[in-house]
MIDRENTI-112431 format. One record per residue (C-alpha): x, z, y; residue number from 1; residue in one letter. Coordinates in nm, 4 decimals, padded with zeros to 6 digits. Each point is the difference from the previous one (the first is absolute). Example, Ala and Ser with C-alpha at 12.3 -4.5 7.8 and 13.67 -1.06 7.14 Angstrom:
PT;01.2300;00.7800;-00.4500;1;a
PT;00.1370;-00.0660;00.3440;2;s
# end
This chain:
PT;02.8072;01.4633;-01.3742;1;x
PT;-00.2317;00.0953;00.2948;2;x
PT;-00.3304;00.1539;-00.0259;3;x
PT;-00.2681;00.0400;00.2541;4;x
PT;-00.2574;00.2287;00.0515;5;x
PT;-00.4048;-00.1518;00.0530;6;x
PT;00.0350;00.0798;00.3777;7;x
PT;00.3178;-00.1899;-00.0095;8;x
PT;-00.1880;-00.2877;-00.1422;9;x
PT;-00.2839;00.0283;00.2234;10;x
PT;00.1581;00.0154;00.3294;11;x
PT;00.2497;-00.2922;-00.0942;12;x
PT;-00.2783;-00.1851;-00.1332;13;x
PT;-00.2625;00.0909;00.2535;14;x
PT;-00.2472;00.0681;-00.2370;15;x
PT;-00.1333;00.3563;-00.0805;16;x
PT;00.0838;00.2239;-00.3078;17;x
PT;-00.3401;-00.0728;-00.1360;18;x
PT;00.0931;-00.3784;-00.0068;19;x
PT;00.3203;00.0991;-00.2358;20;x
PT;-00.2393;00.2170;-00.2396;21;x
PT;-00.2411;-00.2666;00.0008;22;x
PT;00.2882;-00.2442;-00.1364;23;x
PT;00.1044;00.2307;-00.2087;24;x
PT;-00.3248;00.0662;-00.2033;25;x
PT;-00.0958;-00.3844;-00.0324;26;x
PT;00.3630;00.0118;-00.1836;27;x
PT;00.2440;-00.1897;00.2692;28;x
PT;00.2335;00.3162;00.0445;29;x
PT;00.1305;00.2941;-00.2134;30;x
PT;00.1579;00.2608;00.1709;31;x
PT;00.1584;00.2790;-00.1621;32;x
PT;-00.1407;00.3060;00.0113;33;x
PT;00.2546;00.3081;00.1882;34;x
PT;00.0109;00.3442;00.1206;35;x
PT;-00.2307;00.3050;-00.0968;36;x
PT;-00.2565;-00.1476;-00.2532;37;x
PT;00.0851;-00.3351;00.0745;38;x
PT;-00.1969;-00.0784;00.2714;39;x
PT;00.1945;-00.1814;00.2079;40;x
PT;00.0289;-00.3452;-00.0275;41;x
PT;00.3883;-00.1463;-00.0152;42;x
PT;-00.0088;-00.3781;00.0687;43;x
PT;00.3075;-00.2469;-00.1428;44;x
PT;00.1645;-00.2715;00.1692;45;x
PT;-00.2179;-00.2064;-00.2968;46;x
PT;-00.3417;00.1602;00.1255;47;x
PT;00.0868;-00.0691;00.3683;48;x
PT;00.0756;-00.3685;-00.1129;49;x
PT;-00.3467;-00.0060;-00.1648;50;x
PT;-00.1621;00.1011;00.3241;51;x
PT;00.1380;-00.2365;00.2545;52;x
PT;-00.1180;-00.2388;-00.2504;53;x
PT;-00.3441;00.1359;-00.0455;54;x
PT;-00.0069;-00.0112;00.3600;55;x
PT;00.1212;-00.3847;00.0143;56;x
PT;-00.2676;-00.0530;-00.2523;57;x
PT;-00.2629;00.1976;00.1786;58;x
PT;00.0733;-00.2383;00.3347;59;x
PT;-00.0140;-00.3003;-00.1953;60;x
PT;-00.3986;00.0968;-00.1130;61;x
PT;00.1322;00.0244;-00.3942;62;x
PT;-00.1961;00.2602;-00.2166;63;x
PT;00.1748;00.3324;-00.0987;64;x
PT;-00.0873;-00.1754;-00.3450;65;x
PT;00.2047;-00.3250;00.0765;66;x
PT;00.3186;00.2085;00.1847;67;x
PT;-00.0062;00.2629;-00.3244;68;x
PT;00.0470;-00.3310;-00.1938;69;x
PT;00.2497;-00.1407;00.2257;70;x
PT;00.1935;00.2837;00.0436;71;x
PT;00.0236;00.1077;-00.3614;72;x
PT;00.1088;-00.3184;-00.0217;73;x
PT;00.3002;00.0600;00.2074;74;x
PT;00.0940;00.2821;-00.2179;75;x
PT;-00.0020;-00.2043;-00.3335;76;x
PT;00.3636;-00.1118;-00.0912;77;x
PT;-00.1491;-00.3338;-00.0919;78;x
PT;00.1152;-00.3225;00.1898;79;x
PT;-00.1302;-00.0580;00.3659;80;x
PT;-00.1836;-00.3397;-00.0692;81;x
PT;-00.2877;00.1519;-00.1289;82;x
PT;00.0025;00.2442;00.2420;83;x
PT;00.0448;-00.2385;00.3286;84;x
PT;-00.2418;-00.2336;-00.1719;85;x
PT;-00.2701;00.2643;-00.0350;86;x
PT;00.0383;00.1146;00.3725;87;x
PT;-00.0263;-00.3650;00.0944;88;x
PT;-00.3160;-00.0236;-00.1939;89;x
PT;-00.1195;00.3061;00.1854;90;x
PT;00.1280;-00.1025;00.3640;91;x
PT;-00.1994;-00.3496;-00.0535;92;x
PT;-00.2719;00.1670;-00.0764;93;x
PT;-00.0725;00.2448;00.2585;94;x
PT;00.1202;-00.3130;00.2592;95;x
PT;-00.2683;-00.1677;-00.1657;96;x
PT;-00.2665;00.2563;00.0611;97;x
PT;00.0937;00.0760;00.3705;98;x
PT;00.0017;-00.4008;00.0260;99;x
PT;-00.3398;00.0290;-00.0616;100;x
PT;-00.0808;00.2801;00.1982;101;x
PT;00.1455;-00.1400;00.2924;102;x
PT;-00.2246;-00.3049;-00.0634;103;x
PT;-00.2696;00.2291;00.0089;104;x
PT;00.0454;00.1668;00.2749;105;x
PT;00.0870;-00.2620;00.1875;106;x
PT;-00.3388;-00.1709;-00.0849;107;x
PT;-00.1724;00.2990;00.1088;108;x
PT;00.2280;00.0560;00.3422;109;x
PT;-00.1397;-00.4003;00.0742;110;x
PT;-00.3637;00.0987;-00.0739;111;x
PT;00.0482;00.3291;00.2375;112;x
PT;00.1936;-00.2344;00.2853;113;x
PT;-00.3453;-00.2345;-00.0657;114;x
PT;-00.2247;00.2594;-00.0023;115;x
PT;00.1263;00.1453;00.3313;116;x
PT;00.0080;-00.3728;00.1349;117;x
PT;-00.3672;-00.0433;-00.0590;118;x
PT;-00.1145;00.3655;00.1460;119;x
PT;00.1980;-00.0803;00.3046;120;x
PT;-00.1493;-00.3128;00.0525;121;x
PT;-00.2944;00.1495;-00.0350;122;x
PT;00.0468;00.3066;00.1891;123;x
PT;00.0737;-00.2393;00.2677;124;x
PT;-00.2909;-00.1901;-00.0325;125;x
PT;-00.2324;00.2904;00.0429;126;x
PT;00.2018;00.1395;00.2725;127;x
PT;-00.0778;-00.3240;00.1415;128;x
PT;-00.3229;-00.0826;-00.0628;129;x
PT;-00.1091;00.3669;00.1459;130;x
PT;-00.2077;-00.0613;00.2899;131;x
PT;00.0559;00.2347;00.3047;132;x
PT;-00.3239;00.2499;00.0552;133;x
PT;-00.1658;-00.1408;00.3408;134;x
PT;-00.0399;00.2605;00.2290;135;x
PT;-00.3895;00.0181;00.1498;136;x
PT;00.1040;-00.1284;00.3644;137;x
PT;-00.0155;00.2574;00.2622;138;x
PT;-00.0607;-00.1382;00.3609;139;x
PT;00.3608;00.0310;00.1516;140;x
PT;00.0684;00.3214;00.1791;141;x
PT;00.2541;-00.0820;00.3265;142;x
PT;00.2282;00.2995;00.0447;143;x
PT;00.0113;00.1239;00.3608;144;x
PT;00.3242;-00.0972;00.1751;145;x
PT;-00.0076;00.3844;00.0964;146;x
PT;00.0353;00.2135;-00.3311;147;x
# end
């Protein structure tokens, strides 16, 4: 079965080595320790698994919380109806939650497009309104046909 090494990881992943160790202390991978003093990190096929999905989870805006639980989950021998049913629980609410979000911010993009509205209007109003400075007339000066 393949390994890979954290740079492997990384560079597929386009994430940085610090990423992986991160992951791995909040308890979504387990590497096995290798070489002199095991200090090298030795990823599975299993732990590379758990990242894309981390990843997946990551994207979707779950907690590291709610993608430990789904993941562990995953490696339960238990049936998949529980499982599917849980991530569906999950998925609806996150949808849910950007739903609203996007209500918000949607609200507040209207209020913004209003606001600007209004200061243009007015903008254009004082631009308007602005009355030219008069001059103190001068008598007229006639230019010599000659310069």
């Amino acid at each position: 079965m393949p390994t890979y090494s954290i740079g492997e990881l990384a560079r597929e992943f386009e994430i940085t080595p610090r990423t992986i160790r991160f992951y791995e202390d909040q308890g979504l991978l387990s590497p096995r320790r290798v070489g002199a003093g095991a200090r090298q990190r030795s990823y599975s096929h299993r732990d590379r698994a758990r990242l894309k999905l981390t990843l997946r989870g990551k994207r979707l805006g779950l907690s590291l919380s709610e993608i430990r639980d789904l993941i562990d989950m995953y490696d339960s021998p238990s049936d998949t109806v529980p499982q599917l049913t849980r991530f569906l629980e999950v998925l609806e609410r996150h949808r849910l939650a950007l739903e609203s979000q996007l209500r918000d911010l949607n609200e507040t993009l209207a209020e913004i497009h209003e606001h600007e509205r209004r200061t243009r209007e007015l903008l254009a109003q004082a631009q308007g309104s602005r009355t030219p400075r008069v001059r103190k007339s001068r008598p007229a000066t006639t230019r010599s046909a000659s310069r």
